[in-house]
C-alpha positions as CSV (number, residue, x, y, z in Angstrom):
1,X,74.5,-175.6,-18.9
2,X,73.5,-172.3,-17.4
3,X,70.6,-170.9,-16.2
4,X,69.6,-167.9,-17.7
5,X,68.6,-165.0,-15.6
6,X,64.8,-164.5,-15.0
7,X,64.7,-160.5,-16.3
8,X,67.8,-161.0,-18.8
9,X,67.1,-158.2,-21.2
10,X,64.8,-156.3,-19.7
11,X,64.8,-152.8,-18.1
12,X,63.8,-151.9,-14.5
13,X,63.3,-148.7,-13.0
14,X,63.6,-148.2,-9.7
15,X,62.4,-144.7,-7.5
16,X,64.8,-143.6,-4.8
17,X,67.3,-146.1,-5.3
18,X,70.2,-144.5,-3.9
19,X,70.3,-145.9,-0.6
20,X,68.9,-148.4,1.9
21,X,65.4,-150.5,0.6
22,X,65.6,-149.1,-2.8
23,X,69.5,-150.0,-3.1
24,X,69.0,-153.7,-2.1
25,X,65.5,-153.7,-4.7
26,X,68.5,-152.5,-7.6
27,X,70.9,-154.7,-6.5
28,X,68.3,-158.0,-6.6
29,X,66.5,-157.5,-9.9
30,X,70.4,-156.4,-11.7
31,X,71.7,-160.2,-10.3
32,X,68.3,-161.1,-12.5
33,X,70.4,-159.6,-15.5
34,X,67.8,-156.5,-15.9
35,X,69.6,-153.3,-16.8
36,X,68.4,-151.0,-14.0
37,X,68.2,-147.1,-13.7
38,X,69.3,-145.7,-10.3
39,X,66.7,-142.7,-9.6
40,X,67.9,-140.3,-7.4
41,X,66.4,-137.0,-5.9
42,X,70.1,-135.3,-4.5
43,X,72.8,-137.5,-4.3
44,X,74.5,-138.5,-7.5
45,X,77.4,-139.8,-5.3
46,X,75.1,-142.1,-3.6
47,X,73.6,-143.3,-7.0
48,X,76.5,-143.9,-8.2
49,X,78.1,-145.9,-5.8
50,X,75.1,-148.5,-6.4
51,X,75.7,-148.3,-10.3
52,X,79.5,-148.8,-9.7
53,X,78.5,-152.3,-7.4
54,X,76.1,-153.4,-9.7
55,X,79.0,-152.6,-12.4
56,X,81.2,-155.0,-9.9
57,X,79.0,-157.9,-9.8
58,X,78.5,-157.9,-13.5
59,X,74.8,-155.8,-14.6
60,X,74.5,-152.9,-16.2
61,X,72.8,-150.0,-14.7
62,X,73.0,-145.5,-14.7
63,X,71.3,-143.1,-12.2
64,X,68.8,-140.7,-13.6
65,X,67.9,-137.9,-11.1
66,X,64.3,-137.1,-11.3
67,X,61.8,-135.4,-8.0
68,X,59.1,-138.4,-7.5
69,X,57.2,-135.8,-6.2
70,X,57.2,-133.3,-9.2
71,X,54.7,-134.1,-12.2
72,X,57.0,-132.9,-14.8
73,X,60.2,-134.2,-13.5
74,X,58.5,-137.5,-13.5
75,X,57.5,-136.9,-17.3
76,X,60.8,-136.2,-18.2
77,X,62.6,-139.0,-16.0
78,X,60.4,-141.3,-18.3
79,X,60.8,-140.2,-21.3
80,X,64.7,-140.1,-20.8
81,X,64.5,-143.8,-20.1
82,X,62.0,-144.7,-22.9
83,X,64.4,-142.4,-25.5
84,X,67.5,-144.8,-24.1
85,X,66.1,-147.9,-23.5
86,X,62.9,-148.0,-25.9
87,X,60.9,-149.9,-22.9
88,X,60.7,-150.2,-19.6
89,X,59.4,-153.8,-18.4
90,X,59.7,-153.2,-14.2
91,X,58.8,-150.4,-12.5
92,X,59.3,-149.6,-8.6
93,X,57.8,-147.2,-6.7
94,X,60.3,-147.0,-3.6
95,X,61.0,-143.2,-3.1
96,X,59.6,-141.9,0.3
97,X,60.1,-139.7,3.5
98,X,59.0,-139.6,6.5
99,X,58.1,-136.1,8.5
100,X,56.6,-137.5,11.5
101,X,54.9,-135.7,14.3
102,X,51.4,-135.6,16.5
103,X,48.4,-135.2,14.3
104,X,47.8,-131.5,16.4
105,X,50.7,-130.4,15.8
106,X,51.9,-131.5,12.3
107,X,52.3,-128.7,10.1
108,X,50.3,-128.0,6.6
109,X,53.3,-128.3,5.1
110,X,54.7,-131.4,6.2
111,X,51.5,-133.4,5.5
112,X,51.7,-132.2,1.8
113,X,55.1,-132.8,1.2
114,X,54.8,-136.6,2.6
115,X,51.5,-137.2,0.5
116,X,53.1,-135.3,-2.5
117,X,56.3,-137.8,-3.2
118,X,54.8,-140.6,-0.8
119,X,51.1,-140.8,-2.8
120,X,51.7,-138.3,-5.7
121,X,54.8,-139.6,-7.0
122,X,52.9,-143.2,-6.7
123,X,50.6,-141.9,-9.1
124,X,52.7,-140.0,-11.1
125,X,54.9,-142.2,-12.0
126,X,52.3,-145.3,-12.8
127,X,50.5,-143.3,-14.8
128,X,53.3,-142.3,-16.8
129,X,54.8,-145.7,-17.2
130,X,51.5,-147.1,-18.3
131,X,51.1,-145.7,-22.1
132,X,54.3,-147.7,-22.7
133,X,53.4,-150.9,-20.8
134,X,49.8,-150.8,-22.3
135,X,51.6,-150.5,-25.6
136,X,53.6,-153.3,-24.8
137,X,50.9,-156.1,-23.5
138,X,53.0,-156.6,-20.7
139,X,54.6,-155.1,-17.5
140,X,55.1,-155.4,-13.6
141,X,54.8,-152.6,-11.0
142,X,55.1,-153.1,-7.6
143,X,54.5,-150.0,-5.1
144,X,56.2,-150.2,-1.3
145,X,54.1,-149.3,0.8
146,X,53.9,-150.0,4.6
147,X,52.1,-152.1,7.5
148,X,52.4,-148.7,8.9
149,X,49.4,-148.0,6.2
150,X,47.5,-150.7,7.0
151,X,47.6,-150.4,11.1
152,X,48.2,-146.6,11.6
153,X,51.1,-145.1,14.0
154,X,51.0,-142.5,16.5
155,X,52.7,-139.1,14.9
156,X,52.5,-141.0,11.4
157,X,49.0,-139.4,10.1
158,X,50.6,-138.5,7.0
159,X,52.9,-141.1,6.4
160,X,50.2,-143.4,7.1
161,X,47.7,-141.5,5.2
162,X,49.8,-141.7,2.2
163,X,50.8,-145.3,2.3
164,X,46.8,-146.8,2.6
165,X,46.4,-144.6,0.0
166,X,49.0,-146.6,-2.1
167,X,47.3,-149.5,-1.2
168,X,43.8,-148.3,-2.9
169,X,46.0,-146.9,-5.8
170,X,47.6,-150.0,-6.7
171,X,44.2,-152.2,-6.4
172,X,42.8,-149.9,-8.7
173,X,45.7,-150.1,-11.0
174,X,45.7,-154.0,-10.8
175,X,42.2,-154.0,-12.3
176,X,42.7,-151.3,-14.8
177,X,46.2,-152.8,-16.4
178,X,45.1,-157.0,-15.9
179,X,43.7,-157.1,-19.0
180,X,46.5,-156.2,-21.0
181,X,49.3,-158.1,-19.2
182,X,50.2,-156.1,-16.2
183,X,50.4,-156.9,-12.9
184,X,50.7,-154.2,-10.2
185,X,51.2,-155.4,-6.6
186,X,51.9,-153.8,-3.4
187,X,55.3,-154.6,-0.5
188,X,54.8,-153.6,2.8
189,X,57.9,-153.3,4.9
190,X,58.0,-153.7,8.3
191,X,60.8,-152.1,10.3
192,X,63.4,-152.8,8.5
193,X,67.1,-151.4,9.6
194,X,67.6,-147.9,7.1
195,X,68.3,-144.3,7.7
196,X,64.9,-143.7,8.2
197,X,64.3,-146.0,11.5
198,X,68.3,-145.4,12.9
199,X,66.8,-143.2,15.6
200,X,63.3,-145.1,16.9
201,X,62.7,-146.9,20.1
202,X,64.1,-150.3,19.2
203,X,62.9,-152.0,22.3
204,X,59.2,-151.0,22.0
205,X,59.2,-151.8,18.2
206,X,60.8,-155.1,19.1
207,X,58.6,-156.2,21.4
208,X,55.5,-156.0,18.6
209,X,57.1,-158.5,16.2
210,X,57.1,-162.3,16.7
211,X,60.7,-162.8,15.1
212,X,62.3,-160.5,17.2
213,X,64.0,-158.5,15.2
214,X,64.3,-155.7,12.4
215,X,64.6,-156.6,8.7
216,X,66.8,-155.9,6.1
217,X,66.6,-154.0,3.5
218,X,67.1,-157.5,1.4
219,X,63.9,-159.3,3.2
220,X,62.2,-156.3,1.1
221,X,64.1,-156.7,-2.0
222,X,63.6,-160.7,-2.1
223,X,59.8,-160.2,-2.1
224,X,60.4,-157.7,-5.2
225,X,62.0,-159.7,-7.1
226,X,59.8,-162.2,-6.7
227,X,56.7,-160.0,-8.2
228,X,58.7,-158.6,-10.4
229,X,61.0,-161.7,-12.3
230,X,59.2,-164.7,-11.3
231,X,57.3,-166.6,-13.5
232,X,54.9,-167.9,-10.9
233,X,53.9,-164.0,-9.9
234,X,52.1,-163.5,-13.2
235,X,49.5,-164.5,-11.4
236,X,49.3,-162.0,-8.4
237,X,47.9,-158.7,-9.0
238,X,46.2,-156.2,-6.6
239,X,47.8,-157.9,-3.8
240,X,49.9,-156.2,-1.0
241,X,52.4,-158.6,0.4
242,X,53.8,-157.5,4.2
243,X,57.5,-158.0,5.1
244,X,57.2,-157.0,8.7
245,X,58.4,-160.2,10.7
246,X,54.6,-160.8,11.7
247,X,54.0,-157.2,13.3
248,X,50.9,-157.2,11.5
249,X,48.4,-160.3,10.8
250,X,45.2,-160.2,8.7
């Protein structure tokens, strides 16, 4: 007898999923036997590489390049995968930067572009997702966001900014979507070993979390695939769930 695969069947879309968090999140919910898309902003030999290893361990998946932080490329990234797949069941909104400097100094620039694919493409991409979910009584989002949203960091204001703002966004999506089936939760990473914290003061950071240590981008995508495949989470909505090795405690 075999076990069948919590999202067998279903279809999972996953925002900058080319590399580190959003890699491991594509990796976890394909082992759940959900065909996922692979969005990509630049590199289609990143995306590829994660189709080719989900290809390897048995799932199915493609990469679909789309800018999170452009309204119409978002419109047209769904619509290519409703046109393909009729139905999208999961949807993750990973895709993020960071432009980091002292609130005095940060340029006009670089706070829009942070809130635009780190808030915006939130939005953007929930709100086009949710005419098909609504349609189809049933759905899971879940929206990574960051303790650094919850706590604030010095030369974050925009990163921070953006990510509490993802927080609101996805309460007020919860109660919106509950009543016809859908469940929209929040992750909040930690520091977790990427590209984007390769260059930080490890020892500082260290020294603010109880376990000692940096996660991994799978400590991120276990929580995910939890909210998004298990039967238990159908429960949990409007929640944001930290992954940060006790840096922050509420």
């Amino acid at each position: 007898m075999t076990l069948s695969k919590l999202l067998e069947g279903q279809v999972a879309l996953i925002t900058g999923a080319s590399r580190g968090i959003g890699r491991a999140i594509a990796i976890s919910l394909a082992k759940e036997g959900a065909e996922v898309i692979i969005n990509y902003s630049s590199s289609l030999e990143k995306a590829n590489e994660v189709v080719a290893e989900i290809n390897s361990l048995g799932g199915k998946a493609y990469p679909l390049q789309a800018d999170i932080a452009d309204e119409n490329s978002v419109n047209e990234l769904i619509k290519t995968v409703l046109n393909k797949n009729n139905k999208i069941d999961v949807l993750v909104n990973n895709a993020g930067i960071t432009k980091d400097g002292l609130l005095m100094r940060m340029k006009t620039d670089d706070w829009q572009k942070v809130l635009d694919l780190n808030l915006s493409g939130v939005f953007y991409c929930t709100r086009a997702v949710s005419r098909q979910m609504l349609k189809q009584k049933k759905g899971r989002i879940i929206n990574i966001t960051s303790v650094v949203g919850l706590m604030g960091n010095p030369g974050q204001a925009n990163y921070s900014a953006a990510k509490a703002g993802v927080v609101g966004l996805t309460q007020s999506a919860a109660k919106e979507f509950a009543s016809r089936g859908i469940t929209v939760n929040a992750v909040a990473p930690g520091f977790i070993s990427t590209d984007m914290t390769k260059d930080l003061n490890s020892e500082a950071i260290l020294s603010a979390i109880p376990l000692g240590r940096f996660g991994e981008p799978e400590d991120v995508a276990g929580t995910v695939k939890f909210l998004a495949a298990d039967p238990s989470a159908a429960y949990i909505t409007g929640q944001t769930i930290q992954v940060d090795g006790g840096m922050v405690m509420s």
